[in-house]
N, C-alpha and C positions, 0 to 999 in steps of 0.2 A: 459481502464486506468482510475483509479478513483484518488481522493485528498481526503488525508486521514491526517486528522487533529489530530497530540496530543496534547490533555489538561491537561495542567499541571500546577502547580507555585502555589505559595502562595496568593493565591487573595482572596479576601472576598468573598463570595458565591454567593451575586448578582452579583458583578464584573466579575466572573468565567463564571456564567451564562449568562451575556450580550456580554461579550467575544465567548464565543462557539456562540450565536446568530448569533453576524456579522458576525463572521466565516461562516458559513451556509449561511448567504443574498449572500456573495460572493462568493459561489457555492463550496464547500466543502461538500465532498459526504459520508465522515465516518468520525465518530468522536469518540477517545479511551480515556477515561478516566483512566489518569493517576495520582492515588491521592494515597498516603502509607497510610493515617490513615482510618482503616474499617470506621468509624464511618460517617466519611466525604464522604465518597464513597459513604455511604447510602443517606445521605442527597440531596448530591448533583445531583446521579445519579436519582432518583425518580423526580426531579423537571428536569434534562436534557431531563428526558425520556418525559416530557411532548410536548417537541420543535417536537417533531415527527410531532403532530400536526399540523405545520404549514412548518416542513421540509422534506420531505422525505429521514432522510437520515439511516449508519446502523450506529448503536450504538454497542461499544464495550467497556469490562473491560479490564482493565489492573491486569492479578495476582491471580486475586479472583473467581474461577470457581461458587463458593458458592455465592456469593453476584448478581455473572452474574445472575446465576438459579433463587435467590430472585426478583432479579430487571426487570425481563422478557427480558433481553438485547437481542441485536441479536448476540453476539459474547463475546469471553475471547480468553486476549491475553496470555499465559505464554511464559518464559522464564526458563533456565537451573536449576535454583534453587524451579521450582514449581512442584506439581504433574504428576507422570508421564500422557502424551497425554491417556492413555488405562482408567487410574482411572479419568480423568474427563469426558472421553466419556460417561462412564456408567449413569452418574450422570447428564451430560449435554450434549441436543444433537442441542446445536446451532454452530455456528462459532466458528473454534480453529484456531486463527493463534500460529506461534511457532516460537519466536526470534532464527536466526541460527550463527549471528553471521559474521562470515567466513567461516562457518564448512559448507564446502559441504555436506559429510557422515550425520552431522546432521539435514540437509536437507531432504535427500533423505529416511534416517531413520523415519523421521514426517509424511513421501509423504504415506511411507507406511504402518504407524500406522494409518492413516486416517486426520490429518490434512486438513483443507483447502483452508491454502496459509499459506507460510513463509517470513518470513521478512530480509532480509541482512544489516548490517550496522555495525557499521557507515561509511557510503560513503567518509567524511570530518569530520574535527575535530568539536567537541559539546562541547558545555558549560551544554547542557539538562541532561547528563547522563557521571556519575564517572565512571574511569575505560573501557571506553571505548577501543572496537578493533578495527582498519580501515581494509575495506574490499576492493578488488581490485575491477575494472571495469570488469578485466577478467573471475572472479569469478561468476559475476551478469551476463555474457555471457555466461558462460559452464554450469547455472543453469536454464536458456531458452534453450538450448538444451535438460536436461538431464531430467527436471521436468517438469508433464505435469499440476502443479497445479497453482496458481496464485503464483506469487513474488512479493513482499513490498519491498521497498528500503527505507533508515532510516538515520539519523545523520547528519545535519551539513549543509541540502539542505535549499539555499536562493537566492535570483536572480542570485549572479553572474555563481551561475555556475547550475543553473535550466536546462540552454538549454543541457548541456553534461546529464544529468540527463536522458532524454527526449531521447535520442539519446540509450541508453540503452533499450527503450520498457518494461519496468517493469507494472504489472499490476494495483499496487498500489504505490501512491507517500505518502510516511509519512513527513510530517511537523511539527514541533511543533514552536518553539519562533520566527522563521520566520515570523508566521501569528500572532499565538496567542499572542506575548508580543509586539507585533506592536503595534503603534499610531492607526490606523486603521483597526484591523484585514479583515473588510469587504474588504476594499481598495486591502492588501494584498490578500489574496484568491482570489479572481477579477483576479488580475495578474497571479497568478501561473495558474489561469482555463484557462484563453483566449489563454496563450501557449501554456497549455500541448492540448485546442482544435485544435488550430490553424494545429499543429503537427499532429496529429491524420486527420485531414481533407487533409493534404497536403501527409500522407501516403495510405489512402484509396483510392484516386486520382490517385495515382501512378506517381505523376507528380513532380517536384523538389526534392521532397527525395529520390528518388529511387536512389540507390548507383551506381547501373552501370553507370549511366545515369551523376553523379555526375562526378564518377571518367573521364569518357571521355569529361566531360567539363576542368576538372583539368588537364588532359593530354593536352587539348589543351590549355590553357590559365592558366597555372601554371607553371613555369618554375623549383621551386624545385622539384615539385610534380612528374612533367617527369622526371626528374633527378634522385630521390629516385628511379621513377617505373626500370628505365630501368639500373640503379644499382641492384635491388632487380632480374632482369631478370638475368644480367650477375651471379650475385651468384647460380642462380640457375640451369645456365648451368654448371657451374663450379661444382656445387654438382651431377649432375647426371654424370659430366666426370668422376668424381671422384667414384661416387657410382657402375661406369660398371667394374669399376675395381675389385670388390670384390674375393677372400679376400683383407682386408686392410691391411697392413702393418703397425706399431704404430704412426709412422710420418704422414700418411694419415687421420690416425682417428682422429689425435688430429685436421688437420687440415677441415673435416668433422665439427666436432664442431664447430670451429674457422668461419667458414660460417655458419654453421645455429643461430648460435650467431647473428650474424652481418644481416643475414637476418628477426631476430626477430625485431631486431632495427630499420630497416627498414621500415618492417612492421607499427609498434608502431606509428615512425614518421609520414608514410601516413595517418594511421587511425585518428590520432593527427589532421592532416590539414584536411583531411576530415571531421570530427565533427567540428572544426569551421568553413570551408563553410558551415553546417548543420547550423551553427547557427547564423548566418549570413542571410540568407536567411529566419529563423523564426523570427530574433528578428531585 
């Protein structure tokens, strides 16, 4: 899991530059330069690229496969409106991530052009980016099953709701006015590393995150929680009584639905309180 800082905004070039800096001292591990005007890109990226030096971190374009190739980056990110992924591979053979959006298919579509990692977003509403899509939690969960490449998660992440973020397991966490238009960008980045460590050391441990382990502490000392589970169980006896019956009859089916409805909601609610005992317990 890395912290992946966008750079972006109107700032004077030293100011941009001393901004990406303390980004970096506070442990920010990719930085995308996100600037519209080529010109500025050039200028700005050739002096970013010099912070290697003293940061180890990747550096990537935003849009411009051409200016990535000039500026020796390690990476270019495109989006739906750039070259298709087959014409920049030719030309460039560093890092492609590939904004998806919500689009699963356009997901799994990049997985197998060669991509290598995609982005989902917006998680929350942004002030960063016009025209925004909000993408589900569910979404960013059927794409760690389905995709074996890295995932970036994008849009609207800031402390309050970092720790649900985290709970997710994305490989990359993308940032931008978060850190970057902070009073502190260092300060910020600081913060989001020590969680998303702290999480990561608490899941390698295998010890307070692990779900099972959770949900039998919430069974015993959560009273909705047991409530919901052993709700969710009765429906789901009710659905297999129902299921032996097959064929259904049309009054059965509807009511088939009518429970696995309610067992979705269910569901949802637990998952709900289980991520804030997750976060709870990290923050």
């Amino acid at each position: 899991m890395k912290l992946y800082l966008i750079a972006t905004g109107d700032y004077p070039e030293d100011e941009f530059l001393g901004r990406v800096r303390e980004s970096l001292k506070g442990g920010v591990d990719w930085v995308q330069l996100r600037i519209k005007k080529q010109d500025k890109i050039k200028s700005l990226g050739k002096r970013l690229k010099r912070l290697k030096r003293d940061f180890p971190f990747v550096f990537i374009v935003n849009d411009y496969p051409d200016i990535a190739e000039e500026l020796q980056a390690d990476g270019v990110h495109i989006g739906k409106n750039d070259p298709s992924l087959q014409e920049i591979r030719e030309k460039f053979q560093g890092i492609i991530g590939v904004s998806c959006y919500n689009d699963m298919e356009r997901a799994l579509k990049a997985e197998r052009n060669g991509a290598d990692y995609v982005a989902f977003g917006s998680l929350f509403p942004t002030r960063t980016k016009e025209n925004y899509v909000l993408v589900r939690s569910a979404t960013i969960k059927a794409a760690r099953r389905r995709l074996k490449i890295p995932i970036c998660v994008i849009g609207g992440i800031n402390r309050e709701n970092f720790l649900s973020v985290l709970s997710l397991d994305p490989d990359l966490i993308a940032i931008s006015s978060a850190i970057f238009s902070a009073p502190d960008p260092a300060e910020e980045a600081a913060y989001f590393k020590e969680k998303m460590l702290y999480y990561l050391s608490l899941k390698v441990k295998g010890g307070k995150m692990k779900e099972n382990e959770l949900k039998e502490t919430l069974l015993r000392e959560n009273p909705e929680f047991k409530e919901l589970y052993e709700k969710h169980r009765e429906y789901e006896r009710e659905l297999e009584k129902l299921l032996s019956r097959r064929p259904l009859s049309p009054e059965e089916e509807v009511e088939v639905k009518k429970i696995k409805k309610l067992k979705l909601k269910i569901k949802d609610k637990m998952q709900e309180i289980l991520v804030k005992e997750k976060e709870r317990r990290i923050g």
